[in-house]
C-alpha positions in Angstrom: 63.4 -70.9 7.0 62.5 -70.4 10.4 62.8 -67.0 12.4 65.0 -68.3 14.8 67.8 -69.2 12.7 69.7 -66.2 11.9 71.7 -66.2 8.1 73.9 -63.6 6.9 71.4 -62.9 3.9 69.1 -60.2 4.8 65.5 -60.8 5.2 63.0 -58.5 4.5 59.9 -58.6 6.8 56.5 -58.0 6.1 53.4 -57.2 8.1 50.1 -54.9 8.4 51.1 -51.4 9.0 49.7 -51.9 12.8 52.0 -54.7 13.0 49.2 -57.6 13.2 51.7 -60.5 12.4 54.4 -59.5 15.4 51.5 -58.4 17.6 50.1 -62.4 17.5 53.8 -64.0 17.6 54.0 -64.6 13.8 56.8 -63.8 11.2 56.3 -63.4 7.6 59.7 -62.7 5.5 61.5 -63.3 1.9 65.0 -64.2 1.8 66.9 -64.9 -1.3 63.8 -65.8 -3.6 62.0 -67.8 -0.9 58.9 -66.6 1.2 58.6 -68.7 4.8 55.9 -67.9 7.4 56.6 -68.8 11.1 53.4 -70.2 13.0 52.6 -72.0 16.1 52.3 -75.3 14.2 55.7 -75.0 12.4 57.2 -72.7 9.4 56.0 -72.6 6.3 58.2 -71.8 3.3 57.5 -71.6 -0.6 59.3 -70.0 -3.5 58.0 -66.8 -5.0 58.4 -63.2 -6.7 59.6 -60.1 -4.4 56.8 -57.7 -5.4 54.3 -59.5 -3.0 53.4 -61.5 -0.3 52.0 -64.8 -2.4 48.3 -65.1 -1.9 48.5 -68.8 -1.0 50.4 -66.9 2.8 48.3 -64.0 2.9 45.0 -66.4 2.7 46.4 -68.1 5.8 46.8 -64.9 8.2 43.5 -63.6 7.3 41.9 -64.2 10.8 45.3 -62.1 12.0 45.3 -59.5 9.5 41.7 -58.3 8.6 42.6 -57.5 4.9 44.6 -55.2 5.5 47.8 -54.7 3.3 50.8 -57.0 4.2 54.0 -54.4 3.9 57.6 -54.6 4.1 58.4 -53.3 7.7 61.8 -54.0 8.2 65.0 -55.2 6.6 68.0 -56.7 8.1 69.9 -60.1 8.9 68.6 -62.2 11.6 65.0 -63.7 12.7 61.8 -63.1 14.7 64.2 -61.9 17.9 66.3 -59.5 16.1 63.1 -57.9 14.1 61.4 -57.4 17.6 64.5 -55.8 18.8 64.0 -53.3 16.0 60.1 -52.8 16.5 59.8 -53.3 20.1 58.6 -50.0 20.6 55.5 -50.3 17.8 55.0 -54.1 19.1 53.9 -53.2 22.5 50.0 -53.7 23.6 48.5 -51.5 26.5 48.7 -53.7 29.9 45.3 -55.7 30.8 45.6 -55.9 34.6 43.5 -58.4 36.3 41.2 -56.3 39.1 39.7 -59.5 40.3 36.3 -58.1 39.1 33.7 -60.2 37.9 34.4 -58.2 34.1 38.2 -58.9 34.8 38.0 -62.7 35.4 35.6 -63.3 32.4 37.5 -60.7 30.0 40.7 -62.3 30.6 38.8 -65.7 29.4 37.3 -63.6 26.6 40.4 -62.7 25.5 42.4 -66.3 25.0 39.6 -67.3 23.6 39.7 -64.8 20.4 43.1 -65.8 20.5 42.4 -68.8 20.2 39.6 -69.0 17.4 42.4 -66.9 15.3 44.7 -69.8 15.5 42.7 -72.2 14.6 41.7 -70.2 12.0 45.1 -70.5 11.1 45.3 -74.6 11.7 42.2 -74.8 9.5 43.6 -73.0 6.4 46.6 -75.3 6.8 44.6 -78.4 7.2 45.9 -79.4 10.2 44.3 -82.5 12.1 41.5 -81.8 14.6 42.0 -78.2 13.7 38.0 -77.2 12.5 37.1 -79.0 16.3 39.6 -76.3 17.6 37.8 -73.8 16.0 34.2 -74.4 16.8 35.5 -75.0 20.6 36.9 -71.7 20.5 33.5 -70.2 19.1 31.8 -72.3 21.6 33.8 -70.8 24.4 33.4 -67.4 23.7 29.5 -68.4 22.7 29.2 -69.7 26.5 31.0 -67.0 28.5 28.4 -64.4 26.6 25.7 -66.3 28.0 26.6 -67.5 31.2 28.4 -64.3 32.3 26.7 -61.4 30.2 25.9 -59.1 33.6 29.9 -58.7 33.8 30.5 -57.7 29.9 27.9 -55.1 29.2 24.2 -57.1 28.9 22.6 -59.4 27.3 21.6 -56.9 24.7 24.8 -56.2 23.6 26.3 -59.7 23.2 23.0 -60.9 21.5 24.5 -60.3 17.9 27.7 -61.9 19.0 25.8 -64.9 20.0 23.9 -65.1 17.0 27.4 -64.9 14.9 28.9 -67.1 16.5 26.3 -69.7 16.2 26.5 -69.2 12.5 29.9 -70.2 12.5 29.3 -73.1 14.6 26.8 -74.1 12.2 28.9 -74.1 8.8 31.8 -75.8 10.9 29.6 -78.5 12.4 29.3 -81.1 8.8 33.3 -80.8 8.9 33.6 -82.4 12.1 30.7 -84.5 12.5 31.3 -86.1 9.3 35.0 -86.7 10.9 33.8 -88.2 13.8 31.1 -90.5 12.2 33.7 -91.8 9.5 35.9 -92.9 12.1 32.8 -94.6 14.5 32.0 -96.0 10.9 35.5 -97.8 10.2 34.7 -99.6 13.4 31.8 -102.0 11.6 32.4 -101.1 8.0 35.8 -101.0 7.5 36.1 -99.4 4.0 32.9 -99.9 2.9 31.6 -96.4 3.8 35.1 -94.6 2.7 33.1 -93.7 -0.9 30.3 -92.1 1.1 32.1 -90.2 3.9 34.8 -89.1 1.3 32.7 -87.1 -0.1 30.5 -85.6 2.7 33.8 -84.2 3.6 35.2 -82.4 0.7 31.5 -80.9 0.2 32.2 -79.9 4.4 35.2 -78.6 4.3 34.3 -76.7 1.0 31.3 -75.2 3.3 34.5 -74.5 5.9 36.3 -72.5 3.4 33.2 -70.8 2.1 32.6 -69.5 5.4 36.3 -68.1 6.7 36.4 -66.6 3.7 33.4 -64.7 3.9 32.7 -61.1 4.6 30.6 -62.1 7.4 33.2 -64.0 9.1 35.5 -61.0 9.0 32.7 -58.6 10.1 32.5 -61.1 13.3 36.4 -61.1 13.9 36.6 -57.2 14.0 33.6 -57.1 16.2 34.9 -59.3 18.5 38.2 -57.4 18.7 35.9 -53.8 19.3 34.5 -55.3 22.2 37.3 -56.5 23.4 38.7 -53.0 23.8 35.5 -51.5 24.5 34.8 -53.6 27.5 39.0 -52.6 28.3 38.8 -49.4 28.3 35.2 -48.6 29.5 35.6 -46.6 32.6 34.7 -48.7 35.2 32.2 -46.4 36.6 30.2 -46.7 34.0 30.2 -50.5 34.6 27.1 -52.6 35.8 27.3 -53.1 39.1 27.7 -56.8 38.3 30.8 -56.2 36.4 32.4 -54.2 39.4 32.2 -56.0 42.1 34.6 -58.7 43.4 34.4 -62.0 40.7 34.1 -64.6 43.8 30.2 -62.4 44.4 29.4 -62.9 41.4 30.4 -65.8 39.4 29.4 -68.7 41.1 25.8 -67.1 41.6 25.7 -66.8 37.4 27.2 -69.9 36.9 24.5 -71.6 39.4 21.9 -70.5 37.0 23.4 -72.3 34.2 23.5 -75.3 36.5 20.0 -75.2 37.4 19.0 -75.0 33.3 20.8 -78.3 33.2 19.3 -79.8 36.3 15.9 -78.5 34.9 16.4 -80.2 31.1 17.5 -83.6 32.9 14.3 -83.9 35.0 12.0 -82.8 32.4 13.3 -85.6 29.6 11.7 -88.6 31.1 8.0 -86.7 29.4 10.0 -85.1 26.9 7.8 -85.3 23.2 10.5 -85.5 21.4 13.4 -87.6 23.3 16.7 -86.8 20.8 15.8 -83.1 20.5 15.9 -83.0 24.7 18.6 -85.0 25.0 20.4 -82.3 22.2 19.4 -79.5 24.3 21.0 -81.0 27.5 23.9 -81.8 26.0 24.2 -77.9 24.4 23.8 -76.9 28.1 25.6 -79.1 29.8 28.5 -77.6 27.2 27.3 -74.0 28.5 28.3 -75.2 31.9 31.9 -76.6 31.3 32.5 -73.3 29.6 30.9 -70.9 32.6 33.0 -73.1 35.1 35.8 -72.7 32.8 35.9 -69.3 32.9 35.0 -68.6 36.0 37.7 -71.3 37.6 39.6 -69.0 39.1 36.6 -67.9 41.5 34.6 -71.2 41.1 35.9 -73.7 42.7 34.6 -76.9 40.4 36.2 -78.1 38.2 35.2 -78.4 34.4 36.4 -81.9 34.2 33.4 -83.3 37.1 31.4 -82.8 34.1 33.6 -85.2 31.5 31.6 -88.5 32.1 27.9 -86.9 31.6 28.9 -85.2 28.4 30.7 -88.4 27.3 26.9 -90.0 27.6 25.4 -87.2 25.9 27.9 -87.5 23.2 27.6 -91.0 23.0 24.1 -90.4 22.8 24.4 -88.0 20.0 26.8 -89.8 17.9 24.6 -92.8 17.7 21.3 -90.3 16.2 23.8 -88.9 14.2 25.3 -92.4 12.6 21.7 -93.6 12.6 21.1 -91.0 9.9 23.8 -92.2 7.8 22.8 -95.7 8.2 19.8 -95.1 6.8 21.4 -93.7 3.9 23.7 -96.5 3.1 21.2 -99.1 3.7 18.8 -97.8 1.1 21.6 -97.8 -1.3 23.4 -100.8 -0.6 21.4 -102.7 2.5 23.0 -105.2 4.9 23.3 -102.5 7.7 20.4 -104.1 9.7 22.4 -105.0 12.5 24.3 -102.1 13.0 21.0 -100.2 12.6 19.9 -101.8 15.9 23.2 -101.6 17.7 23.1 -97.5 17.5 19.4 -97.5 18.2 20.6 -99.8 21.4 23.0 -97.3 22.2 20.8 -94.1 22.1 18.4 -96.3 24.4 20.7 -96.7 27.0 22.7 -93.4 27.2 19.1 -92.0 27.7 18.5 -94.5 30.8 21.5 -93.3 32.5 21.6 -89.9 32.1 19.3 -89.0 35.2 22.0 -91.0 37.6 25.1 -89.6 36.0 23.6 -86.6 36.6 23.0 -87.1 39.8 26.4 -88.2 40.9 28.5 -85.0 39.8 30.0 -83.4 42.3 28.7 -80.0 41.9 28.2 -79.3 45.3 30.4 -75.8 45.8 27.4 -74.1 43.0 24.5 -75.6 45.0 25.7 -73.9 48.2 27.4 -70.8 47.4 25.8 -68.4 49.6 25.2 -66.0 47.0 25.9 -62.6 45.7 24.4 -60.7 48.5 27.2 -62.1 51.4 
């Protein structure tokens, strides 16, 4: 059933006592003998007893919810509408208004992105397509506007556990989507050959997926990030850095700049790099540092995010050939006859590498290379 189709049976709602559910735009109700959970991607419905939410529905909210008890909240005819009508007083959040400080700006980022890590926490659990790279994006994200822009949240001191965290969660999401990507680059010269292999690299991934949102470290990290979120709201502002206070368009662009000039730094120093894939990996986790610090900061910065698309196009290029390298190797000890595409990545790599420095050169980065600076 979905919540916006009203039915003269009542419907009895349930939610966290804090109204979690309503607060994120989702339903959860039972209507004559059959449970049905409205989300972004589409309702889910599935029969079941009255005396509690199934655990199959209450797995799914868990990013939303925190563990805490789903509760009948309401009963009456009608959908999502009708039940806000009722609770509209409980629903509302305290106002966020954008100050055009270098805190506001980035906080207002900060803030879609939790949003956005709890939906795809959301996707995930209902194995939706390209859902786990929705997820680590969203980590990503929040990972990048830490770093670039910690002067305007509170410090680097203070996000450094947050940064760690969400590096972990990077890390056991990382086999789930690399092994999609590579079994897909794979079909391209191996058609079903490598299905066997690849089949099973991703249940073993997404079983490490699982493992991790269901964890007690994973829900440590979701509550912490929602704490910040309203400690860094309702801090008085002057108690703020001075970074944090003054006008975003001051201070932004400088921060971003620096994150810029990492990039600029990793790209000359590759051509006498030891180690040539472990360089070109730590460009590319920069250069990804960069989008995010520009995407944040866009509404002061004026550069946009997608300049960047054809360099990190190279650098994943670059990395997805390493990557499939590894599993060549594999499946050519096992089976041989993978000579040729052996070389072909190995080709690949080579030349991503020799163009980097130009691509580089030829973004249009311009507006962070001359901004006057904090100081004006």
């Amino acid at each position: 059933m979905s919540a916006t189709v009203t039915s003269l049976h009542e419907t009895e709602f349930f939610d966290t006592e804090s109204l979690r559910l309503l607060r994120h735009g989702l339903t959860l109700g039972i209507q004559a003998g059959r449970w049905w959970l409205d989300t972004p991607d589409g309702p889910i419905s599935l029969a079941g007893s009255d005396r509690g939410v199934p655990p199959t529905l209450s797995r799914l909210v868990r990013a939303y919810t925190r563990d805490d008890r789903l509760v009948p909240v309401a009963r009456l005819r009608g959908g999502r509408e009708d039940l806000r009508a009722r609770l509209g007083g409980r629903i509302a959040v305290p106002p966020r208004p954008h100050d055009g400080s270098a805190r506001g700006v980035v906080l207002e980022y900060v803030r879609t992105q939790i949003a956005a890590l709890a939906a795809a926490d959301l996707a995930v659990r209902r194995g939706m397509p390209d859902s786990v790279h929705r997820l680590r994006v969203a980590a990503r994200r929040l990972r990048g506007a830490f770093t670039a822009y910690a002067p305007a949240l509170g410090g680097r001191k203070l996000l450094k556990e947050f940064g760690g965290a969400l590096r972990w969660l990077g890390g056991e999401l990382a086999p789930a989507r690399d092994t999609e990507v590579q079994w897909a680059r794979s079909r391209t010269w191996a058609h079903e050959r490598t299905d066997a292999y690849f089949a099973q690299l991703t249940e073993d991934a997404n079983a490490r997926v699982r493992r991790a949102l269901d964890s007690y470290r994973y829900l440590q990290l979701l509550n912490a990030l929602d704490v910040l979120e309203v400690v860094l709201s309702e801090q008085p502002r002057d108690e703020w850095a001075p970074a944090a206070r003054r006008p975003a368009a001051k201070v932004l662009p400088r921060l971003a700049r620096a994150v810029a000039e990492d990039v600029d730094g990793r790209v000359a120093a590759l051509a006498t790099a030891p180690d040539r894939a472990r360089a070109v990996h730590d460009i590319r986790k920069a250069t990804k540092r960069l989008r995010y610090a520009l995407e944040a900061g866009a509404a002061v910065i004026p550069v946009d995010p997608k300049a960047l698309r054809a360099f990190q196009d190279l650098l994943g290029e670059f990395q997805d050939a390493v990557v499939a390298r590894g599993h060549l190797r594999v499946l050519q000890a096992r089976h041989g006859g993978f000579e040729a595409v052996l070389a072909a990545e190995a080709d690949t790599a080579d030349r991503c590498v020799e163009e980097l420095p130009a691509a580089w050169r030829r973004l249009d980065l311009g507006p962070l290379w001359t901004w006057p600076g904090e100081g004006t």
